[in-house]
N, C-alpha and C positions, 0 to 999 in steps of 0.2 A: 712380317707384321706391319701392316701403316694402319695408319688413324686416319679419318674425314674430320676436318676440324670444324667442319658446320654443326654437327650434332656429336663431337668425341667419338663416335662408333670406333671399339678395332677389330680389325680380319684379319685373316689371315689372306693372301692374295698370291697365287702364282705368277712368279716374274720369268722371262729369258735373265739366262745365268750372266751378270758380268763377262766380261771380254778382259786379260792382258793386257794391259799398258807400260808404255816407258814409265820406270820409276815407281809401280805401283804395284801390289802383292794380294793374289787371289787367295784367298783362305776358303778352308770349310769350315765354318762355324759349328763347335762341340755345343758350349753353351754361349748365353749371353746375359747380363745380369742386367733389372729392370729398377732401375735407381726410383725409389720410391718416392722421392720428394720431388725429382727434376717432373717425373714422368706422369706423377699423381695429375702436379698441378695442369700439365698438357690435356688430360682427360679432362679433369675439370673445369680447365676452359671451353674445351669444346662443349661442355653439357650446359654451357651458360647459355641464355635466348642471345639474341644481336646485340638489346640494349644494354646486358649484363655484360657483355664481352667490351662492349663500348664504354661503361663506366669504368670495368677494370683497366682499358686499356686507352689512356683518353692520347696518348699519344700516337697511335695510331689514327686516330679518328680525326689530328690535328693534321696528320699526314692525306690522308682523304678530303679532307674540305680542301687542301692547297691543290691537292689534285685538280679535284670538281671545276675549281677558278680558271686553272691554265685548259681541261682537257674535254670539262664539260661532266654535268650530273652525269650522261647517260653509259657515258664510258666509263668513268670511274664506278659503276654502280656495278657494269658488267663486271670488272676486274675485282673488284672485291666478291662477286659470287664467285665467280672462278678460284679465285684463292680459297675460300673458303669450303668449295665442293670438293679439290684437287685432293686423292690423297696425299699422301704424307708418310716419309719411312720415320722408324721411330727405333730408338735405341744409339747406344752409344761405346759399349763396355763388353766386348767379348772376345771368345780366344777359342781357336783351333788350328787347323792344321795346314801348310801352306800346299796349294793347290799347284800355283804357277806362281813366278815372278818376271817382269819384268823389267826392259832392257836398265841396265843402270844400277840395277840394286845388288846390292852387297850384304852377307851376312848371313843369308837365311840362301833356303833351296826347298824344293817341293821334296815336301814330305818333314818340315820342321814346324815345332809347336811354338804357336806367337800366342800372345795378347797383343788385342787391337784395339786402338780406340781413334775416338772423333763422328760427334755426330755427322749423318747422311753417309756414314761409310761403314763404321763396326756397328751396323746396325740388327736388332733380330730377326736375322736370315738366314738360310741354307750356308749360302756363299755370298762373299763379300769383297768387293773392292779396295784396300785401302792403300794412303800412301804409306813410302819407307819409310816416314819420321815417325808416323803414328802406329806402331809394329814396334816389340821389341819378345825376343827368342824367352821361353819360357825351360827354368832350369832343371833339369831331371829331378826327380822326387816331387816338383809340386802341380798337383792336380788339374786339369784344362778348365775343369768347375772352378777350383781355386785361382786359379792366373785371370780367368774372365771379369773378376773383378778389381783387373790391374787402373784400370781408366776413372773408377769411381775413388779408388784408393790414391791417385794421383793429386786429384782433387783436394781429399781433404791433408795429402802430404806438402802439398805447394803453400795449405793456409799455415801450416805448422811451420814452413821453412822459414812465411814472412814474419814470422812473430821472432824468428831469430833466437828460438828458447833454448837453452846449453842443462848439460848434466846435472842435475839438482835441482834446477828451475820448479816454482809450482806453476803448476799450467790447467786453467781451467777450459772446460768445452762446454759451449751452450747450446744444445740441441742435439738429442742423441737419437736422430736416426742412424738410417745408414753410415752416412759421412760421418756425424759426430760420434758415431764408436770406433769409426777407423781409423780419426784422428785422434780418438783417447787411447786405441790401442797404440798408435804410431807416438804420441809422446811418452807412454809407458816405456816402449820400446830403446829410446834415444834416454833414459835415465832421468825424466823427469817423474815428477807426483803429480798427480792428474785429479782432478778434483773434475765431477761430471753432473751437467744438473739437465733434466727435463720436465714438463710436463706433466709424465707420464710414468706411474711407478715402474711400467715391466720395462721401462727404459733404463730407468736410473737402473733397474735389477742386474738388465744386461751388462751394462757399464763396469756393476758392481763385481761380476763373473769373469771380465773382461781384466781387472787390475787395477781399474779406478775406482775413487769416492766416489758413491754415485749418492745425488740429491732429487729431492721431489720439488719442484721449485714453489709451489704453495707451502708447505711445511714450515711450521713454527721458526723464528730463529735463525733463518737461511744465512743470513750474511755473517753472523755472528760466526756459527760453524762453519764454514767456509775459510773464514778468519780465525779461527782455533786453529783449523788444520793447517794453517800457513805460520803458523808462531806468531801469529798476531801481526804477521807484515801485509799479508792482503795477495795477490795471484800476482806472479813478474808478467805473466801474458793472459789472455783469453782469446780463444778462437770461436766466436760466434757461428754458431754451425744448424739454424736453427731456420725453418720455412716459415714466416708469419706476419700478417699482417698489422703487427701491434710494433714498437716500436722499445717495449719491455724487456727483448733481448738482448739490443744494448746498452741502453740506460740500466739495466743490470751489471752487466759486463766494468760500465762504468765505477758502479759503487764496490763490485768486488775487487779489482784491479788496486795493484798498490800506487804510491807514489813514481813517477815515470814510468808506469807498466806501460803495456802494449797491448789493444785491441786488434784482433783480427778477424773482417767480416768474412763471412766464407758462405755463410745462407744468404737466400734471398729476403731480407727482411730491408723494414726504413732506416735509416741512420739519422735519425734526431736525437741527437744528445745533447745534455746541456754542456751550454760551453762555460756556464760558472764551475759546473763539477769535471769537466777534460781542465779546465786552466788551474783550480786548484790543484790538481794531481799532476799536473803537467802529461799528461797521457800521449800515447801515438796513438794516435789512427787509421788501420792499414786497411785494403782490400786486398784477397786474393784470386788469382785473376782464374779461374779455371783450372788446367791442368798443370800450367806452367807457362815459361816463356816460350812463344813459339805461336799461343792460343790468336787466332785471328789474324795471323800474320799468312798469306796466302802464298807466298814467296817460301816458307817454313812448310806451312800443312800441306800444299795442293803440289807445290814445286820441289821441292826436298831438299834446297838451300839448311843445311847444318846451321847453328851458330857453331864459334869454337868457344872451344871447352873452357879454355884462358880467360875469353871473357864473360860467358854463359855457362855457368856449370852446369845447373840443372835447368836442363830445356825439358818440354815435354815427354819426350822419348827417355830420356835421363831420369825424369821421374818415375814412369812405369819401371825401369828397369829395376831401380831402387826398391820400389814396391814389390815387385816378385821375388828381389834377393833377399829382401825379406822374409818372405814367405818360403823360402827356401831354405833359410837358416834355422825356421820354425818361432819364427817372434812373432809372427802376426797369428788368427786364427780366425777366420772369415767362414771357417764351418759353422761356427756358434752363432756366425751372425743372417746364417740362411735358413728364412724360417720356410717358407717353398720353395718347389722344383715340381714345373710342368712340363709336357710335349709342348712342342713349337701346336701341333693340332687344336691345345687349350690355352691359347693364345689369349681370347677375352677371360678366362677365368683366372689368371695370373694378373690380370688388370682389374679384375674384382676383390685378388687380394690388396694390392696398393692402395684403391682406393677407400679402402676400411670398410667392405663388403664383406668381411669375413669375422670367425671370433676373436681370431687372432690377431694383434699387429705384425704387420709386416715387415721387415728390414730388410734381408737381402732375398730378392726371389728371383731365382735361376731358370731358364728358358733351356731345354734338351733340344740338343738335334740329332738326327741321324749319324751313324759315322759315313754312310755312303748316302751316294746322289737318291731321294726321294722318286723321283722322274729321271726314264733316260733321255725324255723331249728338253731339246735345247730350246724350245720357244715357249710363249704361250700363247692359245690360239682362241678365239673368239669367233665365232659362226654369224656373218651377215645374213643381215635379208637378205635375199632374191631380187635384184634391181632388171628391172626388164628394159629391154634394147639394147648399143651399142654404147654405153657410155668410157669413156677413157679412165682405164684402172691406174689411180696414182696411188704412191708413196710418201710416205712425210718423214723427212729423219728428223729428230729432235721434236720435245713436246715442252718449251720454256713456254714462259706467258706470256712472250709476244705471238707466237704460233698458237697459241690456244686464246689469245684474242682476239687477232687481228687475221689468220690462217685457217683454222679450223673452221670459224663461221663459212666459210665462201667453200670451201673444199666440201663440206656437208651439205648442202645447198642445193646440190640433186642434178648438176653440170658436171661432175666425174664421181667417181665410186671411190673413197678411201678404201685403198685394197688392204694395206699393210703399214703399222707403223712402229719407225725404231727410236731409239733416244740410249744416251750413254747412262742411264739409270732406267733399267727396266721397269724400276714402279711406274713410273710418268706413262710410258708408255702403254704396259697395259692397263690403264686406269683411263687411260684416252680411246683408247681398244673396248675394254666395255661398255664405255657413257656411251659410244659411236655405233656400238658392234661392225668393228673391221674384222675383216677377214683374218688376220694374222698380226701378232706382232714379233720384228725380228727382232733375234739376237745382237744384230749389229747392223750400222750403218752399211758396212760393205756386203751384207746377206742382204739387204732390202737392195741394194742397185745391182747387184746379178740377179735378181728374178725379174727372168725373162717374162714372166706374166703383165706386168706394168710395163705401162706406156710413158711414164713418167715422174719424176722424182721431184720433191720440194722439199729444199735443204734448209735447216734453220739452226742450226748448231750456232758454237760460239764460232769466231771468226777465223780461227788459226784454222778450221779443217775445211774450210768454204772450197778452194781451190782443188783441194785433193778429191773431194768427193763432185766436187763439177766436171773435172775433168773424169773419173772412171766413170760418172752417168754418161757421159758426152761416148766414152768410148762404147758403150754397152749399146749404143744408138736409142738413148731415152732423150723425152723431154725435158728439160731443168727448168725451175726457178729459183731461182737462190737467193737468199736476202743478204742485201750490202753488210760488209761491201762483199766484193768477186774474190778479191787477192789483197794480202799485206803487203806484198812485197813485188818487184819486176820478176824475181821467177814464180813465183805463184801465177802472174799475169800469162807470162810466158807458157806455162801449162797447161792451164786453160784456152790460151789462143792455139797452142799445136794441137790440143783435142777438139778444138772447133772443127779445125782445114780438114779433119779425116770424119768428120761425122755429120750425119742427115739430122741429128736431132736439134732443136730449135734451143734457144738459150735467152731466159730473162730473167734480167736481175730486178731486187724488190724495193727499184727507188721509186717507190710509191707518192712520192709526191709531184710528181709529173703527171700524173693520173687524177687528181684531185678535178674536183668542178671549177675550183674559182681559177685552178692555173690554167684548164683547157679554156676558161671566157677569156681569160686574160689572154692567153696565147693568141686564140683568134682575133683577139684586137688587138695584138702587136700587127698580123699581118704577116710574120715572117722578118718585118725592118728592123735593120740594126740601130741600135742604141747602146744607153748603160744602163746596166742594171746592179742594185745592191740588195742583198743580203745582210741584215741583222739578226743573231741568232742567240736570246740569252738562255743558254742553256741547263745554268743552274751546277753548283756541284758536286762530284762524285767521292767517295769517301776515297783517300788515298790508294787503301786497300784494293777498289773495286776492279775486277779482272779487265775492264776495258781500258786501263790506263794499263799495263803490262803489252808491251812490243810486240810481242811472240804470240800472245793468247788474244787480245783486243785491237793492239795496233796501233792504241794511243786515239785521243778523241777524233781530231783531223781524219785519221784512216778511217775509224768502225762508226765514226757518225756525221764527219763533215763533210764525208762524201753524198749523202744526201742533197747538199745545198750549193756542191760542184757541181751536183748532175743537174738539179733545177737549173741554176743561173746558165749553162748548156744548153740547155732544153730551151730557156725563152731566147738564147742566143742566135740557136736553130745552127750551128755553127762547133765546128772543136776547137778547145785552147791550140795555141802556138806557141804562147809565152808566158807563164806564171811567174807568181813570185810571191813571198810568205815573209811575216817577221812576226815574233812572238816573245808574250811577257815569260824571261826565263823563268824555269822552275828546278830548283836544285834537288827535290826528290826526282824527279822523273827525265830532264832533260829537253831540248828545244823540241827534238821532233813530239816530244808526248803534252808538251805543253797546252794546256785549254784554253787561253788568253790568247789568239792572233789575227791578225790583221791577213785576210789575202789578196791579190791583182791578179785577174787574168785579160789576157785578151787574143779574141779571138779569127779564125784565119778567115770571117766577113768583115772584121773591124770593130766590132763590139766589142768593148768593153765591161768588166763586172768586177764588184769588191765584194768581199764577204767580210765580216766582224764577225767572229765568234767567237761565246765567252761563259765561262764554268764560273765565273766568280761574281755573277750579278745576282737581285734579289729575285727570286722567282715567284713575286705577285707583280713584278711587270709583262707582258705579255710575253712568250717564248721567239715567237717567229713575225719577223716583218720583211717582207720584199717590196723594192721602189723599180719601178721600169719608166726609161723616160726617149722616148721612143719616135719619130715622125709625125711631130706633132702629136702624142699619146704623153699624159703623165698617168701614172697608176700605184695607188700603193697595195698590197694585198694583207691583212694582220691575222696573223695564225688559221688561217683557213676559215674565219667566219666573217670576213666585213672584204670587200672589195669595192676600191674606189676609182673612178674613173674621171680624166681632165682632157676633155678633147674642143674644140673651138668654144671652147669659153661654159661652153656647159658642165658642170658636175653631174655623175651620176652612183651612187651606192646600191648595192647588191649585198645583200647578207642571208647568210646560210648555216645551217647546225656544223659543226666543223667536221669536216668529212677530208682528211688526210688523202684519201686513195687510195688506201690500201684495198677493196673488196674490189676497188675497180680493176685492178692491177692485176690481182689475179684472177677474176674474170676474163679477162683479157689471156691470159695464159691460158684456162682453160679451154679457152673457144678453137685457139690456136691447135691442140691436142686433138681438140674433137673434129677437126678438118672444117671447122666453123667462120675462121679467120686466117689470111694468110699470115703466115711470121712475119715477122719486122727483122729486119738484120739488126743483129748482136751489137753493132757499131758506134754505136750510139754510147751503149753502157760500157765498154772496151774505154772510147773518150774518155767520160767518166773517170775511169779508175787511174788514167796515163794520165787526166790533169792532177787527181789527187796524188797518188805515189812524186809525182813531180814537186809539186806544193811542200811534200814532206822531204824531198831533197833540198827543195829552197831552204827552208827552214832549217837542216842542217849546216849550211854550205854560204848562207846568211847572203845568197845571189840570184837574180833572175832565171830559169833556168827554160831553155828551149824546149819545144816538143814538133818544129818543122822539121 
C-alpha cells in the first residue's frame, strides 16, 4: 500500500519482493494495523491544495525558500514536485512470519512468528524488510492479528513508562483513540486507576469497557469529577494522547494534574500551557518520544547496535516485547479495540474507515494478507513503448532524489532506452517504472547487472555499495557511471581497478562538476597553465544522525562529498596530486577522519598547487561554492555556478548564467560514449580523484602529509 502525497491517493501497487540482508529479517506480513491518528492525518495532508499544505507546514516551506537562495527557484521547484508526485510506503505496525534472516541475526529463524515495527519497513505489504531491533518473537497463544499491534502499543507504553506512574497511581489519558485506549488499558494493567476523557462518547464508552473512567470532555462538571475520583487530590500523572490542533488538551491535563503531578505528551497536539498554572502546581512536563529509546537513532534502527540493558532497560524492541507478554498473559485486549479488518485488495476502503468516511469510528483496523506469496513473479514489470533504432538499453540501480533529479531527466531524454530499474525498496522503483513505463523492474541490484540485455548500468545507491556493484558491471562487460564517490576505502579502490584491467566496458564517475559551463570557460582560459587554485565550500550542516557521516555506509563528508571539489581543483589542475595533506576542527561524536570542518593542500605532479576549505558549520544564506584560479597571468573567481569572473591584462570580464552544476552534461556525455557516439575517455582521471581523497582522509588520521608518488 503507498500513498501519492500530492493529492493523498492510496493503491495498492505491486513491488519486486525484498532481498536478505546482513542484520535484517524478511517476514511475511499476516496482518498490519492502520493507526488512525498517525495515518489519518497523512491522508489529510495529502488532500490539502499546495497552499493548505503550506500553511500547515510553514516549516517546510522555510526550508524551500533557503533552498531557492542557494540552488535556485527552478530546481527547487523541480524537487518539491518530485517529492510530492513520489509514492510513499505507508504503515508501521505489523506481524507475521519470518521468511528469511539475515547474516547476523539471532533469535528467530524462518518459519517464526514476529511483530515488527518502524516506519518504511513494517509497512502494509505482502513482505517486508525489517531490522533485528525492530522484530521481537510473538509468544504462543497470542494471535498474529493480535501481536500486529505490538508497535502501536509500544507507543503508547513508552508514554506511560515516562510519567513513571507505580501501583495505585491515578492516571489520566487524554485522547482515546487508538493509542489512548492502549495506554488506558496498559496503566489498568500496571495497578493504576485510570481515569479516560475524550471528545467523543463511543470513546469515552470504549475506555469505559476497557477498565477505565471514561469522560466526555464537554460534560457538566468535568474537573470536579475527575477530582472526586481522585479523593480530591487531583491525577499523580496524565498522558496526553490526543491529535489536535487546539491546545485544550494540555492546559486540561494542567488543571487536572495534582500538585507535582506529571504531564505526558504522547499526541501530536501544541504545548502551550500556562506557566502561572505548571509553577503553581510545580508540574513536569514530559514528551514521549515514540516507541522508545532507540527511535531515530540510526546506529539502533538501521544498524542493530543494542543498548545494554544496565543502562537502557526498555529500548524499543524491549518494549514490543513487553507489549506482547502482555498480551500473552491476557491483560491487554486489542480485539475490542478493532473495529475493521480488510484484504490488503480494499486497501483504499480501510483508509475511508480512518478517515471518518464511514458510520462507525474507527480505532483499530486491521489489514489481511495472504498466508502464501500472491504472485510467483519476483518482479514487477511495466511494458514500454516501442522505441525505434539502435538506442543503448541502460539500467539504473537506486531511485533516491538525486537520481530522480538530477539522473532520470537526461536518461529519459530519448539518448538511451530505460530498460530496467532497481532500488533497495521496490516502491521507489516501480513507481519510477510506471511514471517512465520501463521495461522491467528488478528484484535487485545484482538481477539488474546480469541482464545480459543492457548495455549499461548507472549506479546511485548510497555510497558503501558503489564499488561492489562497479566492479560486477565492470565484469559482466557493461558500461558504468556511478556517482561519487567510486570507493570508501583503498580496497574498495582496489576492486574496482582489478575489474577495470579485465574489462572492455568504459567507466565514469558522477563528479559532475567538471562538466559544468562556467568550469569548461574557465578551463579554457586557464590554457592548461599551472597555477593555484582554491576552493571554498560552505556546505552547511547535517543532523548528527545523517547516514553520510557514518564510515561504513557515507564515508564521512570528505569521502561522499568532498571528493567533488578534489576532482575539480584536479580537473583545473589538468595534473594528479603527489602530495596532500588535511587538518581538521576535531569532532568528538564522529572523529577526525569524519570530521566537516577541514582545511586541505595539494599539490600537484605539474607544480600546481590547490587548497580547499570546507565546512558543515557555516550559515547557509552565504553562498555554498566559490573557486579562485590564479593562473599565467589569469585571475578568476567562479561563485556557485552562476557568476564568473575574469582579470586578465588589466581587463575585467563577468559572465553569468542560471546555475547549471553539470550534471545533464555529464551524463550525456556518458551516453554518447554507449552509443558509439564519443570515444571514452580513460577512467584515470576519476581513479586520481578518489587516491587524492582516500589519501586526504589518511592525512587527516595520521595528522602528516602524505605521498601519492
Amino acid at each position: 500500500m503507498a500513498q501519492r502525497p500530492r493529492d493523498g491517493r492510496i493503491q495498492v501497487v505491486e513491488v519486486p519482493e525484498p532481498r536478505p540482508r546482513p542484520g535484517w529479517v524478511l517476514v511475511r506480513n499476516r496482518h498490519s494495523v492502520i493507526s488512525a491518528g498517525t495515518e489519518r492525518a497523512k491522508v489529510e495532508m495529502g488532500e490539502k491544495s499546495l497552499l493548505q499544505k503550506a500553511r500547515a507546514r510553514p516549516d517546510l516551506v522555510y526550508k524551500a525558500v533557503s533552498r531557492a537562495r542557494t540552488e535556485g527557484i527552478r530546481s527547487t521547484a523541480a524537487a518539491a514536485r518530485e517529492q510530492l508526485g513520489a509514492l510513499a510506503a505507508i504503515g508501521y505496525s505489523s506481524a507475521g512470519v519470518v521468511e528469511s534472516v539475515g547474516a547476523g541475526v539471532e533469535g528467530v529463524a524462518p518459519g517464526s512468528r514476529v511483530a515488527c515495527g518502524g516506519g518504511g519497513w513494517a509497512n502494509h505489504a505482502e513482505v517486508v524488510s525489517v531490522p533485528r531491533n525492530l522484530i521481537t518473537p510473538v509468544p504462543e497463544g497470542v494471535g498474529l492479528d493480535e501481536a500486529a499491534y505490538a508497535t502501536i502499543g509500544a507507543i503508547a507504553l513508552q508514554g506511560f513508562r515516562r510519567a513513571g506512574a507505580v501501583v495505585g497511581d491515578d492516571v489520566g489519558v487524554i485522547g482515546l483513540g487508538l493509542v489512548g485506549q492502549l495506554a488506558a488499558q496498559l496503566a489498568s494493567a500496571a495497578g493504576c486507576r485510570v481515569q479516560g476523557i475524550d471528545v467523543d462518547p463511543q470513546a469515552a464508552e470504549l475506555a469505559r469497557r476497557g477498565g477505565a473512567a471514561g469522560f466526555v470532555r464537554e460534560e457538566e462538571g468535568l474537573v470536579e469529577r475527575v477530582r472526586a475520583a481522585t479523593r480530591g487530590r487531583g491525577l499523580d500523572s496524565v498522558l496526553v494522547c490526543a491529535a489536535s490542533a487546539s491546545s485544550d488538551p494540555v492546559n486540561l491535563a494542567v488543571e487536572l494534574c495534582r500538585d507535582s503531578g506529571c504531564i505526558v505528551v504522547v499526541g501530536d497536539v501544541p504545548i502551550e500551557p500556562s506557566r502561572a498554572a505548571m509553577y503553581e502546581k510545580e508540574l513536569d512536563l514530559r514528551l514521549a518520544r515514540s516507541y522508545g529509546p532507540g527511535r531515530y537513532d540510526p546506529a539502533y534502527e538501521e544498524g542493530g547496535r543494542d543498548y545494554p540493558v544496565g543502562q537502557v532497560r526498555w529500548t524499543e524492541q524491549r518494549n514490543m516485547q513487553a507489549f506482547v507478554d502482555l498480551l500473552a498473559g491476557g491483560k491487554l485486549d486489542v480485539g475490542a479495540l478493532t473495529t475493521y479488518r480488510f484484504p490488503v485488495e480494499r486497501a483504499s476502503d480501510a483508509y475511508d474507515a480512518v478517515s471518518g468516511r464511514t458510520d462507525e469510528r474507527a480505532f483499530g483496523v486491521l489489514i489481511d494478507y495472504p498466508a502464501e506469496a500472491s504472485s510467483p513473479a519476483p518482479v514487477a514489470q511495466v511494458r514500454a513503448r516501442a522505441r525505434p533504432g539502435s538506442v543503448p538499453r541502460v539500467g539504473l540501480i537506486g531511485t533516491g532524489s538525486f537520481a530522480k533529479r538530477h539522473l532520470l531527466p537526461a536518461l529519459a531524454a530519448g539518448a538511451a532506452e530505460l530498460a530496467a530499474v532497481a532500488s533497495e525498496r521496490g516502491l521507489s522503483a516501480a513507481d519510477v517504472g510506471e511514471r517512465l513505463g520501463v521495461d522491467r523492474v528488478a528484484a535487485s541490484a545484482e538481477e539488474l547487472v546480469a541482464d545480459s540485455s543492457l548495455d549499461a548500468v548507472v549506479i546511485a545507491t548510497r555510497h558503501d555499495s558503489h564499488a561492489r556493484l562497479v566492479a560486477a558491471a565492470l565484469h559482466e562487460g557493461k558500461a558504468v557511471f556511478v556517482e561519487k564517490p567510486l570507493a570508501l576505502d583503498w580496497e574498495q579502490l582496489e576492486e574496482v581497478e582489478a575489474a577495470l584491467a579485465h574489462s572492455r566496458g568504459p567507466l565514469m564517475v558522477g563528479f559532475n562538476r567538471r562538466f559544468a559551463p562556467l568550469v569548461e570557460r574557465l578551463a579554457e582560459e586557464l590554457g592548461g597553465a599551472r597555477g593555484a587554485f582554491t576552493a571554498r565550500v560552505n556546505a552547511g550542516p547535517l543532523p548528527e544522525t545523517h547516514w553520510l557521516h557514518d564510515p561504513a555506509q557515507g564515508g564521512g563528508r570528505l569521502i561522499g562529498e568532498g571528493c567533488h571539489f578534489v576532482d575539480l581543483l584536479g580537473h583545473l589542475a589538468a595534473a594528479p596530486a603527489i602530495t596532500v595533506h588535511a587538518v581538521a576542527v576535531p569532532n568528538a561524536a564522529r572523529g577526525l577522519e569524519c570530521s566537516d570542518e577541514l582545511v586541505a593542500s595539494l599539490q600537484y605532479a605539474n607544480g600546481s598547487v590547490a587548497s580547499l576549505v570546507y565546512s558543515g558549520a557555516g550559515d547557509g544564506r552565504m553562498p555554498k561554492e566559490r573557486f579562485e584560479v590564479f593562473a599565467d597571468g589569469l585571475s578568476a573567481s567562479l561563485e556557485d555556478f552562476r557568476r564568473l569572473e575574469l582579470f586578465r591584462g588589466g581587463a575585467r570580464k563577468v559572465v553569468k548564467a542560471r546555475q547549471d552544476k553539470g550534471h545533464r552534461a555529464g551524463v550525456d556525455q556518458f551516453l554518447a560514449v554507449v552509443a558509439g557516439k564519443q570515444d571514452a575517455q580513460s577512467p584515470e582521471a576519476y581513479l586520481d580523484s578518489m587516491r587524492a581523497t582516500l589519501a586526504l582522509a589518511d592525512s587527516l588520521r595520521s595528522g602528516l602529509p602524505v605521498s601519492l608518488s
